[in-house]
ChimeraX commands (.cxc) that place a marker at each C-alpha (Angstrom):
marker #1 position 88.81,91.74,92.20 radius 0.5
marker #1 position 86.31,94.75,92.87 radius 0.5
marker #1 position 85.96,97.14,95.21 radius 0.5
marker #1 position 82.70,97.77,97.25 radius 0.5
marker #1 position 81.12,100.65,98.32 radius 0.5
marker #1 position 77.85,102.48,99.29 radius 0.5
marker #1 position 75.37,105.00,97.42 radius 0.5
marker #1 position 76.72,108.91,98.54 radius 0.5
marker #1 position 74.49,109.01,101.85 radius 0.5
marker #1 position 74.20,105.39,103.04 radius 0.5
marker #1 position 71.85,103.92,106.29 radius 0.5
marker #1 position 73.62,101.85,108.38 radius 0.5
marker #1 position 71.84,98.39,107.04 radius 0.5
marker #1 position 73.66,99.63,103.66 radius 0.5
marker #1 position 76.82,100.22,105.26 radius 0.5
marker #1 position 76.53,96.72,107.22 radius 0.5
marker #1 position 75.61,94.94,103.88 radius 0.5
marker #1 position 78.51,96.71,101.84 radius 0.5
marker #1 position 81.30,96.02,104.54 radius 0.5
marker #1 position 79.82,92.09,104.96 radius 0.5
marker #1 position 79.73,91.46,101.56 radius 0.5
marker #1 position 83.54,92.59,101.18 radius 0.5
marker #1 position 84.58,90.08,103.56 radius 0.5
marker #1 position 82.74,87.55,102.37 radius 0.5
marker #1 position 83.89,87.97,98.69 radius 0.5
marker #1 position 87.81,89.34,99.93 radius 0.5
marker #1 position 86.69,92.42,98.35 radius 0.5
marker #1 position 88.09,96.19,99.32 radius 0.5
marker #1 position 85.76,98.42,101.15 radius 0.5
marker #1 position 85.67,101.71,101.06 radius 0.5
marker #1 position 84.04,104.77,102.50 radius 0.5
marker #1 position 82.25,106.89,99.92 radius 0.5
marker #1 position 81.26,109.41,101.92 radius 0.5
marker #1 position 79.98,112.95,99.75 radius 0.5
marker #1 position 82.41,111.49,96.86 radius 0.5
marker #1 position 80.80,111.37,92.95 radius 0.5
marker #1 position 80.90,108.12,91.13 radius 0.5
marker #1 position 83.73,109.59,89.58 radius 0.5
marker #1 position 86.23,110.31,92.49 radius 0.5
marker #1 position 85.22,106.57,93.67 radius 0.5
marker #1 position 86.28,105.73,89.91 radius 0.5
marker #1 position 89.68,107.69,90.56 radius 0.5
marker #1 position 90.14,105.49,93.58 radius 0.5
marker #1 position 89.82,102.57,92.45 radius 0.5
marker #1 position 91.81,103.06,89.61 radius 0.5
marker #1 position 94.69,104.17,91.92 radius 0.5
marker #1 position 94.16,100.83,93.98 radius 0.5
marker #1 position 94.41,98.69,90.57 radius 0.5
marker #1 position 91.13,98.05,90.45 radius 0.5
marker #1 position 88.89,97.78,87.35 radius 0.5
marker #1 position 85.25,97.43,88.67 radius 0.5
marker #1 position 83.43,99.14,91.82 radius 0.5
marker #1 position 80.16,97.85,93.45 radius 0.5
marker #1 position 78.25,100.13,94.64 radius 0.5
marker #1 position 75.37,99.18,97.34 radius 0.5
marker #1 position 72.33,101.40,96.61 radius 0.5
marker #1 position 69.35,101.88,99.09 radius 0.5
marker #1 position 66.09,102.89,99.10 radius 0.5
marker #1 position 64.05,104.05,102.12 radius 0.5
marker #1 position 67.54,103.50,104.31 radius 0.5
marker #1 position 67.24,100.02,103.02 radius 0.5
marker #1 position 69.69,97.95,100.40 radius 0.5
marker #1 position 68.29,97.78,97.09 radius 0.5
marker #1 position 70.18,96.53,94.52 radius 0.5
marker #1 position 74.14,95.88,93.63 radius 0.5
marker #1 position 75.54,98.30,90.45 radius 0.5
marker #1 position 78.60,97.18,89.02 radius 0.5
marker #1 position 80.27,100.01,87.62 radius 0.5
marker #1 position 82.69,99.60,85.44 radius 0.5
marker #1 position 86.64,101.88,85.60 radius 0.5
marker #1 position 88.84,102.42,82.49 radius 0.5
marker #1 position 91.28,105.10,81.40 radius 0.5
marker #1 position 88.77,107.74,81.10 radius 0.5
marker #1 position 86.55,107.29,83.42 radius 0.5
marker #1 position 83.86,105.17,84.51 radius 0.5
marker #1 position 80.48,103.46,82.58 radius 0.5
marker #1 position 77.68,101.59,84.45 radius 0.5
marker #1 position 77.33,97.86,83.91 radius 0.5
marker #1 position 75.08,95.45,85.34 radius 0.5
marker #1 position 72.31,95.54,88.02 radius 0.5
marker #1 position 71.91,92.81,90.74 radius 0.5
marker #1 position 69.49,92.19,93.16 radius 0.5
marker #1 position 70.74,89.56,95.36 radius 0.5
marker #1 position 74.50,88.57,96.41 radius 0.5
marker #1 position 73.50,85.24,94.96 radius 0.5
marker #1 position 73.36,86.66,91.42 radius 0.5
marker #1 position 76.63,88.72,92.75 radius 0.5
marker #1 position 78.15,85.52,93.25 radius 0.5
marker #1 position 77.98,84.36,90.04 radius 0.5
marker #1 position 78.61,87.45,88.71 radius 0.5
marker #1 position 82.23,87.69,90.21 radius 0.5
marker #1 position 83.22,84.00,89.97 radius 0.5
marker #1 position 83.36,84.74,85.68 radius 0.5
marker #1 position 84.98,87.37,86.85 radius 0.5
marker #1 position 87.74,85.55,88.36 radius 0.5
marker #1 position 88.43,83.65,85.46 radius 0.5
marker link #1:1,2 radius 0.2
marker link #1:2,3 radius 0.2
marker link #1:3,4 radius 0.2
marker link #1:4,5 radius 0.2
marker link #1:5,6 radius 0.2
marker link #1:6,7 radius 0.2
marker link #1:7,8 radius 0.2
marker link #1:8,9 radius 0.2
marker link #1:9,10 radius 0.2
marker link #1:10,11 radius 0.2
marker link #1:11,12 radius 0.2
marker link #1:12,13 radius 0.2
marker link #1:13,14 radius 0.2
marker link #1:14,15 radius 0.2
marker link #1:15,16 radius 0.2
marker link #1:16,17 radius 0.2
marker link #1:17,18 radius 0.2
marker link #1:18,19 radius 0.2
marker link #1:19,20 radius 0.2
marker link #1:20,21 radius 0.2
marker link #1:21,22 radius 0.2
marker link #1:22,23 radius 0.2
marker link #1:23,24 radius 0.2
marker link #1:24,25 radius 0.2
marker link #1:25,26 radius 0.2
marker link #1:26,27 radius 0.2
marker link #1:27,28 radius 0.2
marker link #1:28,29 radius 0.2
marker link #1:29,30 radius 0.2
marker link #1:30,31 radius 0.2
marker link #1:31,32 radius 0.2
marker link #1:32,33 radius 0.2
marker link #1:33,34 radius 0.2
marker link #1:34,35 radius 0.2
marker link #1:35,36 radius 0.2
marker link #1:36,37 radius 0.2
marker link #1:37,38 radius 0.2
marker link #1:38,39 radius 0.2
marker link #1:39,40 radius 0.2
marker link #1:40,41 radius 0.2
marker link #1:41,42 radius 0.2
marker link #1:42,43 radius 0.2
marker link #1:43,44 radius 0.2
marker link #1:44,45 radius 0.2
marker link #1:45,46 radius 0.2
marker link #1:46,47 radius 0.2
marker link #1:47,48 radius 0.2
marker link #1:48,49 radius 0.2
marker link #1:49,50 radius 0.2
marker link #1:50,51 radius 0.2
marker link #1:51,52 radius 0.2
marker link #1:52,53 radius 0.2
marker link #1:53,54 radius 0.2
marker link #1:54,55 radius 0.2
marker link #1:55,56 radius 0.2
marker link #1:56,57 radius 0.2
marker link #1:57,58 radius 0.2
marker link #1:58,59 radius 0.2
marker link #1:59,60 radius 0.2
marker link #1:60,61 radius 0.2
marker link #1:61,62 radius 0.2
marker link #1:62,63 radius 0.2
marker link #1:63,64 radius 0.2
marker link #1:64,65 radius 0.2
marker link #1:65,66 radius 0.2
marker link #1:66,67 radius 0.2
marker link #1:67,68 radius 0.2
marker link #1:68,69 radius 0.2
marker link #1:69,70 radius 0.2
marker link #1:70,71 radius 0.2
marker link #1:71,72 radius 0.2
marker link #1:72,73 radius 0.2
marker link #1:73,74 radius 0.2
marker link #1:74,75 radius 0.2
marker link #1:75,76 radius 0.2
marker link #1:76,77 radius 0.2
marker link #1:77,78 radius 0.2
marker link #1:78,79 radius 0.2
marker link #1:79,80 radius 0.2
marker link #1:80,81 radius 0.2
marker link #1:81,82 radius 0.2
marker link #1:82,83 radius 0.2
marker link #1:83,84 radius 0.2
marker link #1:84,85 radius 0.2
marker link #1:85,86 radius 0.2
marker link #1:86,87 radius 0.2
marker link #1:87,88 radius 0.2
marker link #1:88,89 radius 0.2
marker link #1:89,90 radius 0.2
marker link #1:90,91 radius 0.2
marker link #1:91,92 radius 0.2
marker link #1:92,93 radius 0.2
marker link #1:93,94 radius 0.2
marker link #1:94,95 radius 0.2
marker link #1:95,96 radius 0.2
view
């Protein structure tokens, strides 16, 4: 399974989302904080993980869901989502 997280400088409706949406799906949350893409890449990696979603915001707000993908030498952006619905689907092929 993924790991969530937020965009570098996250409101607190993107934090809220980001930690809800872990739960929901069993995912791992973590705190981004000032980290790059990369060092959240590095993490994951280290936790056995091989995709991150990160919650982006605009205007404080949630915005859309960026799946991100980890390998051996680094990191490459995947897909775009705009609702946990599409999210859902998303990580249920992901399962399998």
């Amino acid at each position: 399974m993924p790991v969530i997280t937020t965009s570098r400088s996250p409101g607190k409706e993107t934090r809220k989302l980001a930690r809800e949406t872990a739960k929901k799906f069993g995912l791992l949350y973590f705190n981004r904080n000032q980290k790059t893409v990369f060092e959240a890449a590095e993490k994951a990696r280290y936790e056995g993980k091989k995709l991150i979603i990160i919650v982006n915001e605009l205007l404080g707000k949630p915005k859309e869901l960026q799946i991100v993908e980890v390998n051996k030498n680094g990191f490459s952006y995947s897909k775009k989502f705009g609702s946990l619905s599409e999210l859902e689907v998303f990580l249920e092929k992901a399962v399998e």
